[in-house]
N, C-alpha and C positions, 0 to 999 in steps of 0.2 A: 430495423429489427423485425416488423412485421411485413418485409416488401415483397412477399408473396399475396398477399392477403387483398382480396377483393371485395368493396363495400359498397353497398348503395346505401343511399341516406335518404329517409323519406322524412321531414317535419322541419317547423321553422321554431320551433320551442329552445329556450336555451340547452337544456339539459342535452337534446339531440344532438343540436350543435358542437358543442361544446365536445362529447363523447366523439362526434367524427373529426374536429381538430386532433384530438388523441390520439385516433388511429390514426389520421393522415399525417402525423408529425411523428410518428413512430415506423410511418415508411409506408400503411397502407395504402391504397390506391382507390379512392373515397370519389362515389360519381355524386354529387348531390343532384338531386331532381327537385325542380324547383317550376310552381305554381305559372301558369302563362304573367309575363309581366315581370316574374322575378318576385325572388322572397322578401314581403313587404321592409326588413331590416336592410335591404341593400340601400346605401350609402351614410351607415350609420357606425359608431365606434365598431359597436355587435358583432356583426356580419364583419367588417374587416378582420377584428379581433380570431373570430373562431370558426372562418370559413378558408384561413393560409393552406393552401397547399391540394385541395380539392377539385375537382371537376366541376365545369356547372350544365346541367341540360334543362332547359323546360320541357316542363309533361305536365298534363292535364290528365294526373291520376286518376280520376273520378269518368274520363272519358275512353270508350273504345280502345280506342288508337292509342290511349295513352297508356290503359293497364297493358293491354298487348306491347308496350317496348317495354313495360317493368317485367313482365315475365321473360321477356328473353335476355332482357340482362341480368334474371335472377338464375338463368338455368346453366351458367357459367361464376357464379357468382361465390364467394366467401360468406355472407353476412349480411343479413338485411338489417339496418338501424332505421326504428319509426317509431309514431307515438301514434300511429293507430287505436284506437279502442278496441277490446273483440267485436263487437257489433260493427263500426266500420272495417275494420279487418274482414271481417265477413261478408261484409255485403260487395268489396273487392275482390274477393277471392283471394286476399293475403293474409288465410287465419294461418295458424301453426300446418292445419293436418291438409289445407291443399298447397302450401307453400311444402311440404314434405314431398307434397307427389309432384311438382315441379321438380323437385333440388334435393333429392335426398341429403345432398353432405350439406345442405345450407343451416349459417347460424342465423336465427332469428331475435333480436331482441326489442321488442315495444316497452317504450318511458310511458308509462300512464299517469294521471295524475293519481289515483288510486291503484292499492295492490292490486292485482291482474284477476284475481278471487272473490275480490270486494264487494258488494252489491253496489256503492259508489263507483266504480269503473268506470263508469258511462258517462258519470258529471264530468264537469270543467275540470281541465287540467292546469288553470292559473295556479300559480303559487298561494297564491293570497288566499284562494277558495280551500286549496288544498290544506292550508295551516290549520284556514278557521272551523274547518269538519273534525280537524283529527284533534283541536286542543294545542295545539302548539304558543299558540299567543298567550295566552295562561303562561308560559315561562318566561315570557321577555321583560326583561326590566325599564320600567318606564316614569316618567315624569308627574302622572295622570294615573288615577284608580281605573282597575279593566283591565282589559282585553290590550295590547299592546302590540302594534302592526313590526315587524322587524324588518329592515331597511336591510342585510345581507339575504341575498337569495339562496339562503341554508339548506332547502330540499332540490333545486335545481343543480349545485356545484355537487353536491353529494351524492345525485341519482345519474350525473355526465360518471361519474369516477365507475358507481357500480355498475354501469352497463359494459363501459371496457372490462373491468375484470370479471364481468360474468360472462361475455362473449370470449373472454382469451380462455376461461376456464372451460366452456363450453366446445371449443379449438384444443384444447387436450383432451377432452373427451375423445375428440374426433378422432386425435392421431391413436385412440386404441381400439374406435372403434370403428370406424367407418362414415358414423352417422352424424348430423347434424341434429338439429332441433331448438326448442324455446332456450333463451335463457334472457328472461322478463323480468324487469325492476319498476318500481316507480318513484313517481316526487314523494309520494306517505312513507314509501323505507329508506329513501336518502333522509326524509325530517327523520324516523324511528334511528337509522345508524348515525346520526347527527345525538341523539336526546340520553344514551346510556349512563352518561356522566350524571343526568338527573332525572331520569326515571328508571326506578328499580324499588322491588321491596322484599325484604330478608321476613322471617319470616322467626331467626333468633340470632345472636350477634351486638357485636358492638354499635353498628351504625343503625339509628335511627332509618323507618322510613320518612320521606319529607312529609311534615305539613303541609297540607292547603294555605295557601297565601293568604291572608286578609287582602280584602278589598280596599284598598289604600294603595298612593302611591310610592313604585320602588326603585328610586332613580341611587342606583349601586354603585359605590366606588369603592375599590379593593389595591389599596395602597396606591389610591391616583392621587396624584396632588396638583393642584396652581401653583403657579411660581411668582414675581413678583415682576414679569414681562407680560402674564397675561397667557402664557402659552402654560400646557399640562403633560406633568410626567408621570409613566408608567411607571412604577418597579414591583418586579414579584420577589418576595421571600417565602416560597412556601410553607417554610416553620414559623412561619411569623414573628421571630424570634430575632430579626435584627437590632444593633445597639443605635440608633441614633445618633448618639452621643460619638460614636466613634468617630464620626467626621466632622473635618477642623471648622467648617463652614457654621457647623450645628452649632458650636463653641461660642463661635461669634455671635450667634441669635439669642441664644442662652444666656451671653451678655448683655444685653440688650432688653432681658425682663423676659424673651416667651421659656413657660414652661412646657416640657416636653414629658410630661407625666404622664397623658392622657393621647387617646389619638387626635381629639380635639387642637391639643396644643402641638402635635406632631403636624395638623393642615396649618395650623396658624405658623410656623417656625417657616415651611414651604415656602408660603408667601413674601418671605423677606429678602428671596434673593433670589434673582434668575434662573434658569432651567440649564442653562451651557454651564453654571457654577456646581449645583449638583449632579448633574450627569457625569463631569470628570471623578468627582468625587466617589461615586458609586459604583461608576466603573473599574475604578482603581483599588477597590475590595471584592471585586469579582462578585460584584449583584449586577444581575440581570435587569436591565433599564433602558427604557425609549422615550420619546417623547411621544406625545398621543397627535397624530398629524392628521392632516384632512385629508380624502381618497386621492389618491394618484400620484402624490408627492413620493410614493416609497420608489418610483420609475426612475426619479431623481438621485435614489441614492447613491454612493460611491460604489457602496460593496454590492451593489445589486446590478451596477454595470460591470461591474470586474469579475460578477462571476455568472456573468452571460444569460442575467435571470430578463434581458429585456434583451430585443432583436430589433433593427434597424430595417423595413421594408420598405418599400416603392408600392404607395398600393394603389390599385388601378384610379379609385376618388378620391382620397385623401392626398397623394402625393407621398413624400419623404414622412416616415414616420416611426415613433417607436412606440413597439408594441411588447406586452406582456411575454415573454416567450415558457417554453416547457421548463417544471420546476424543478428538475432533475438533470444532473451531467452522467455521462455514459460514454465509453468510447465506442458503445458499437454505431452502427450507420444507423443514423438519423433524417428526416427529409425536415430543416426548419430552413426560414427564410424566403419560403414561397408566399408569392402575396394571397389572397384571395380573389378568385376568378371572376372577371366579367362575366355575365350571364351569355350563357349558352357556350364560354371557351373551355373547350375540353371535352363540352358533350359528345361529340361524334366521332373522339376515338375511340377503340375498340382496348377491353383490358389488357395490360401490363404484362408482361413475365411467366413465369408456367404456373398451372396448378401446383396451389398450397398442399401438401403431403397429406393421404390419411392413417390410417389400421384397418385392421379386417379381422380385427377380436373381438371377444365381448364384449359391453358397453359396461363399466366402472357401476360400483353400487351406491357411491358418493360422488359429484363434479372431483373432487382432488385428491380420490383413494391413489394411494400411494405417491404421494408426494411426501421429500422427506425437510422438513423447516426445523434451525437449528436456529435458537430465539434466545440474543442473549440481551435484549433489548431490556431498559428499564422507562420508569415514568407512565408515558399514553401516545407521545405526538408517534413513534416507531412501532413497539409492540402491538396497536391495534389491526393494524396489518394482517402481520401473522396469524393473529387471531380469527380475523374475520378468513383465511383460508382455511382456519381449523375447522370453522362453522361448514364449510364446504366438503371438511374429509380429510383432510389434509393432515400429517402427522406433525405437528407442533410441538419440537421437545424446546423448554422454555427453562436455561440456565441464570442458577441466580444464587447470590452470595451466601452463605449460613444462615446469616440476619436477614436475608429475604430482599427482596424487591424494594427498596425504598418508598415507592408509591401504594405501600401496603396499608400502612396506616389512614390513608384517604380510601377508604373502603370500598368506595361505589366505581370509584376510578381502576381501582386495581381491578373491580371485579370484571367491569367492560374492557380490560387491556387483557388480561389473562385467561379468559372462557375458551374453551374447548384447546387448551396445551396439558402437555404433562411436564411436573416439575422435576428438576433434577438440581439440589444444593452444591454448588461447587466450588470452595475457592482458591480462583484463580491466581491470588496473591503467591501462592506456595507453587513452586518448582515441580512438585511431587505431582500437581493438578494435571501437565502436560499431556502425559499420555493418556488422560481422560480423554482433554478438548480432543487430540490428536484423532482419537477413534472415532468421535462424535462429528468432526468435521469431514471425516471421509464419508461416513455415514450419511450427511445430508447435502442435498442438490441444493440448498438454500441457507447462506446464513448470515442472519439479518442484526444487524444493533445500532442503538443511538446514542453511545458513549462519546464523548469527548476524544478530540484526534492524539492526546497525550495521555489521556486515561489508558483509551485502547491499547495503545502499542507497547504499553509498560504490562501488559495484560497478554499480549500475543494475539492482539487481536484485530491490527492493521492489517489490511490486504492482502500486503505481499507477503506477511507472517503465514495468515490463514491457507492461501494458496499454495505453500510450502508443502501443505498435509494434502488438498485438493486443489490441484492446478484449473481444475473446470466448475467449480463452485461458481453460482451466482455469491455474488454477496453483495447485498442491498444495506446501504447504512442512509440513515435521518441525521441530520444534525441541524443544529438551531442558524448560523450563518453560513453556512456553506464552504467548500474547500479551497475556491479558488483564490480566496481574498486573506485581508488580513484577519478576520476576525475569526477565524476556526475554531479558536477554543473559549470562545464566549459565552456563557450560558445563556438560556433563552427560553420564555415558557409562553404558553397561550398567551394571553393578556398584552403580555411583551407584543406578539406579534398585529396582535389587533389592533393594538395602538398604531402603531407605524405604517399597517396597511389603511388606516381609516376608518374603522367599521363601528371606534366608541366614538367616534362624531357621526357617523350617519346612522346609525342606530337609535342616537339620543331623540335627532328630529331636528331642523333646522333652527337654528338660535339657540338651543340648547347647550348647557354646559355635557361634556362626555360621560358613557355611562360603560361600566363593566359591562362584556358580552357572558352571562351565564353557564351556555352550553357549554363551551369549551370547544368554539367552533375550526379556531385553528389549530390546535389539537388533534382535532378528528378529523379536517382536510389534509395533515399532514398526512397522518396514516392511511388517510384512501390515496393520495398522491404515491407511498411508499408501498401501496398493494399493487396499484396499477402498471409502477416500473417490476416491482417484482415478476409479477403475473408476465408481463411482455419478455423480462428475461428467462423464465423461467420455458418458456413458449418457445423462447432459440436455444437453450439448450438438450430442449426435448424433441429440434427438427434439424438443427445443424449439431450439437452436441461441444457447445463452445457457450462455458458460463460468464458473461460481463459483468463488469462492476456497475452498481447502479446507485448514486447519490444524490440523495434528496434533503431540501431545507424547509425549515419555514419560514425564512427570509422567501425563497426563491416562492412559498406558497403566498403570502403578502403580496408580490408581484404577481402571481397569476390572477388571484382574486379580481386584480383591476383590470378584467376582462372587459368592464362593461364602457370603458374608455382608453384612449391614448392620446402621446402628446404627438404634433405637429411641430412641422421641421421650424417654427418660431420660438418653441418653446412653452405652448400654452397646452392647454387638454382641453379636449373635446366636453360639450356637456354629458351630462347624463340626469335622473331622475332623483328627487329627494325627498326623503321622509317628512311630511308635513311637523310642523313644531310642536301639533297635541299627538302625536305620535298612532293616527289612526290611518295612515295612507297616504296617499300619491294623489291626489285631486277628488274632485269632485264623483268620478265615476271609477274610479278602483278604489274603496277603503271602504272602511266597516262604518256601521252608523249603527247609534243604540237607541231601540226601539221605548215606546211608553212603559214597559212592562221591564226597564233596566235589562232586557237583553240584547245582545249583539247581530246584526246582520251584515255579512258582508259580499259585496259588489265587486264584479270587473267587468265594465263596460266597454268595450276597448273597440268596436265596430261602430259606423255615424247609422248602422240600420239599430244596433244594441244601444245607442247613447239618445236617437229619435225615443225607443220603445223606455228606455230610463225617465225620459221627464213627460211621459205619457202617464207615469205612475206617480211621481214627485215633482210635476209641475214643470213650467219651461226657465223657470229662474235657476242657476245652480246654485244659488246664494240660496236659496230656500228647503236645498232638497235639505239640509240636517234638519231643521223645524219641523220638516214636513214629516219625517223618517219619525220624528219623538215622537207625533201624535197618534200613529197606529202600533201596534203591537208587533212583536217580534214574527210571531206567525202570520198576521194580515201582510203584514210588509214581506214578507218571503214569498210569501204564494202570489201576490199581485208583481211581485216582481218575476217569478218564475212563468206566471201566463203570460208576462206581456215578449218573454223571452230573454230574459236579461241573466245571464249568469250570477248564481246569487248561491250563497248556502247562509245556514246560522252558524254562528259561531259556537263554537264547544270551550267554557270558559272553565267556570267553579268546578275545581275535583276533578281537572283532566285526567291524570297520572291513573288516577284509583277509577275513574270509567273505562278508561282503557285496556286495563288491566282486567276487571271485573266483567267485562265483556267477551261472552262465550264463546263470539263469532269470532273474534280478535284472536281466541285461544286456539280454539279450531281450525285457523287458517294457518297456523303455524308464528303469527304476528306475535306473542309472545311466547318467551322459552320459559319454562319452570325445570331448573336443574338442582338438586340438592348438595350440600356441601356441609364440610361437619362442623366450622365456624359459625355459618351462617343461616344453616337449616335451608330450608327452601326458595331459591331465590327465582325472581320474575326480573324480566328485561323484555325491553325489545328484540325480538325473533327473528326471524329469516327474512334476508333483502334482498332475495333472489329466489325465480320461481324455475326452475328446472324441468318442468313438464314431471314424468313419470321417473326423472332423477331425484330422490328426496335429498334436504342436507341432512347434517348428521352434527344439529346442537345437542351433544350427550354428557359431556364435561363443562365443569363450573371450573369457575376458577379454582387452581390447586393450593393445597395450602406445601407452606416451604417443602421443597425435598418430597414430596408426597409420594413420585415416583420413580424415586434415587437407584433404588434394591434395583427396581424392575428394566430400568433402564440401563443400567450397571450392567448388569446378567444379556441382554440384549448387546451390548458390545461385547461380550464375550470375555468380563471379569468373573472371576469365579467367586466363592461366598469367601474361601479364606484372601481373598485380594480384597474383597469388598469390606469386611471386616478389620484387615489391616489398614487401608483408606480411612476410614471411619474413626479407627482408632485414633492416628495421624491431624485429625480434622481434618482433614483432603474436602469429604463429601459428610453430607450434613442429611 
């Protein structure tokens, strides 16, 4: 898809990484530059994982010789990916404004650990550092009062996704204008686009803003239960209004004295029979249900091999293995199945294929003015997508039934799924509906849903249906297990998938029984997953003019998640890293320690020069350093640890949400959006996760309420008032 597309890759941080798999599994031609010696991850799950398909050169960036070969491979180049700071960017000479006068058409994107504006920029870009400045452990559910470390790498999977799609929107820019330039993300807007499910406050409306947590421990289960094997099921009923009772298994426990009155008596009834007994059962009333498994097992599954979410490599260290593969099917060309490069194979060829196409117009007033997205998506794991291109400019019309969105009533959710579209009521059920959809589909380069495969087509709204009206339509669909297998039309909700990929057991902390994942994290990895195929097809329709189908799951995103390992042609899986069992980190030199004064500081020691200068501060025993950390003060223990050179921040605990929010600098930077709506009066959210340079986005619509802008869009197809009125009449349009 992108096999014009030339990239140099500068950093060994996941986020980089990860982002250049992207591009180089999507066909670009990815040189990684890599440290004399090679990038410390080499011969690790990591690096096999998310370096398939790439070039490898050593360069000693930092030296003569060595900036001098990055500028001549930038001066033919696509796209520079780094996590540069401005300040080392600068002192390289690979800030924005001289990498401009190298490469005018070059895209530039740096992962920082802070927004690229921050006056934190310059700090560490660990995860752990980056959570505990911005407040994000404040939201993790944990075992233990505090501050709670999160064992999924939530701001690194989310800021790999926004650097592809702000680089491919940045690559449309191009093709109108000529020009290249910034398009900057970091790990703080992958956690802020991760956090909209639970940070937001209305201002009037039905939904509450949240409370501040007590200081107590919040070890969450939302309809998980134990079984009477020992192992734990998922199930989501989102109206929480399932009967129990209805299933024959229930009958029998209910004989047997448990009452099922309470939810209480609903864990205790669990326990009395295996997990293989209720999962048939619950499957067989079409609830959504998994068992909750430990990481890497999902590699394992039937329907995740049968529908190509794992690949089969030969990798140069590991040997025969399988690996996570891209979470999305597509029939256009693809590059998967290449291993990851030995060091220095591939560095001394010269790039691929012809230059990537540009414009010699004016540069666009939004990254995605005039992009047209046809959104008939419901829920959150599909429609946040569309969303977040609306945030970019993008025209977002967002179809939805009389009775509205079904995820309207979850308020906070709908409001993060539907920002910046305009509504149009429509239902589809009626014959009469046709020549709406008909207009509307010609009308947009993009049309995206996460409907059920039998829902849709009795709806007109399978593929081959759609294409009927537009033969060169992208259309981008999400769905919960994917198309290739048997399970297509099984329902599936966040929770669902976390289970199954692992993340309420490593989340919990080791020995721990499983705990709900809060954010709604695979939820919102789907929809950056279904932004990124979009954005890539929408990229070949606007340079070759041939719209592909692009299908995405969150089965298939479950499998990608287990980036951070694979199995071995034995059958086993590699190790990888695990949440201590008080849920405060990974060892003795990356986690938080809480000072005399009950506040939090947290460490990533990850150098033997950063781990000598660590027990120069906290003594030579590791067994001492949390003693040692209790007896000075939050602030003595930060500042002694920042002289001795030891990457360290405080953590930001009590009243994250409302400091963030309340924060001028925050508002000023564009890091929150305040957009009014007539529901909900004025709402606040997390803001813009991409920095565009001298391109602003364009978050100016809230969420719409039903049909808000039916007339207006009606009249833009070119029905007239007495059509629209007869519509109307008909219930057609709402």
């Amino acid at each position: 898809m992108l096999n014009n597309l030339r990239v140099v890759e500068i950093g060994e941080g996941m986020a980089v990484q990860v982002a250049g798999l992207m591009l180089s599994e999507l066909a670009a031609d990815v040189l990684k530059l890599e440290r004399p010696g090679g990038d410390p991850s080499r011969g690790r799950a990591t690096f096999a994982n998310w370096n398939r398909g790439k070039r490898s050169r050593e360069c000693d960036h930092t030296s003569p010789q060595g900036n001098e070969f990055i500028r001549e491979q930038l001066t033919d180049a696509d796209v520079l990916l780094h996590q540069l700071s401005p300040a080392k960017a600068k002192a390289l000479g690979l800030d924005d404004d001289s990498l401009a006068e190298i490469n005018p058409r070059l895209v530039v994107c740096g992962i920082t650990g802070s927004a690229r504006s921050h006056p934190d920029v310059e700090r560490s870009d660990d995860e752990l550092l980056v959570a505990a400045r911005l407040g994000v452990l404040y939201e993790n559910d944990g075992h233990r009062a505090g501050p709670i470390v999160y064992r999924y790498r939530m701001g690194s999977w989310a800021a790999a996704h926004l650097a592809v799609a702000g680089i491919i929107a940045r690559l449309l820019m191009r093709l109108q204008s000529g020009q290249g330039g910034p398009a900057h993300t970091s790990l703080m807007q992958g956690f802020l686009s991760k956090l909209p499910m639970v940070w937001a406050r209305n201002t009037e409306g039905p939904m509450p803003n949240p409370e501040t947590y007590p200081l107590a421990p919040r070890p969450t289960a939302m309809q998980l239960f134990q079984c009477s094997d020992g192992r734990w099921l998922q199930m989501m009923d989102p109206t929480r209004q399932f009967d129990f009772a209805s299933l024959p298994t229930m009958w029998d426990v209910m004989a047997e004295g448990v009452e099922i009155g309470t939810p209480e008596g609903v864990v205790e009834a669990f326990k009395k029979r295996p997990l293989e007994a209720w999962l048939a059962e619950l499957r067989a009333l079409d609830v959504a249900v998994e068992p909750a498994q430990p990481m890497g097992e999902v590699l394992r599954h039937p329907e995740v091999i049968a529908q190509d979410y794992v690949i089969k490599i030969d990798d140069p260290h590991f040997g025969q293995t399988t690996q996570p593969n891209l979470p999305f099917h597509t029939d256009a060309p693809l590059k998967t199945g290449c291993p990851s490069p030995r060091l220095g194979e591939g560095g001394d060829r010269g790039w691929s294929g012809t230059q990537a196409p540009v414009g010699q117009n004016s540069a666009p007033k939004h990254p995605l003015e005039g992009v047209r997205i046809l959104d008939l998506g419901m829920f959150l794991a599909g429609p946040m997508g569309p969303s977040l291109m609306g945030d970019m400019g993008a025209d977002v019309i967002k179809v939805e039934a009389l009775t509205g969105d079904r995820i309207r009533f979850m308020h906070r959710y709908y409001q993060c799924a539907a920002r910046s579209k305009r509504s149009i009521a429509l239902d589809l059920t009626k014959p009469e509906a046709q020549p709406i959809l008909e207009r509307l589909v010609k009308w947009a380069e993009v049309l995206h849903h996460n409907m059920r495969p039998k829902g849709a087509e009795k709806l007109g709204l399978s593929e081959e249906a759609v294409r009927k009206y537009n033969p060169n339509i992208v259309f981008s669909y999400v769905s919960a297990y994917g198309q290739r297998g048997s399970q297509g039309n099984w329902p599936g909700y966040d929770s669902i998938f976390n289970a199954i990929a692992g993340w309420e057991f490593e989340n919990a902390g080791e020995g721990n029984r499983p705990v709900f994942n809060r954010p709604g994290t695979m939820d919102i990895f789907s929809a950056h997953s279904c932004l990124v195929a979009t954005m890539a097809a929408l990229y070949v329709l606007r340079t070759q003019g041939k719209g592909w189908g692009i299908h995405s799951s969150m089965l298939g995103i479950a499998a990608f998640a287990q980036g951070e390992l694979l199995m071995l042609e034995d059958g086993t899986m590699t190790e990888t890293c695990r949440l201590t069992s008080d849920q405060t980190g990974f060892g003795p030199y990356h986690r938080i320690y809480q000072a005399a004064d009950d506040d939090w500081v947290a460490v990533a020691a990850h150098t033997d020069a950063q781990r000598i200068a660590m027990r120069s501060v906290l003594g030579e025993d590791e067994s001492g350093f949390e003693s040692k950390a209790r007896n000075l003060g939050a602030h003595k223990l930060l500042s002694a640890l920042e002289y001795a050179g030891v990457p360290a921040d405080a953590v930001t605990f009590e009243d994250a949400m409302n400091r963030f929010f309340d924060d001028p600098l925050n508002r000023k930077l564009g890091l929150v959006s305040v957009v009014e709506q007539s529901l909900y009066g004025e709402i606040e959210q997390p803001g813009e996760f991409w920095a565009f340079g001298d391109t602003p986005m364009n978050i100016v619509r809230a969420c719409p309420t039903i049909g808000q802008h039916t007339d207006e869009i009606m009249q833009e197809m070119g029905f007239s008032g007495a059509e629209i009125a007869r519509f109307r009449e008909r219930k057609v349009i709402g």
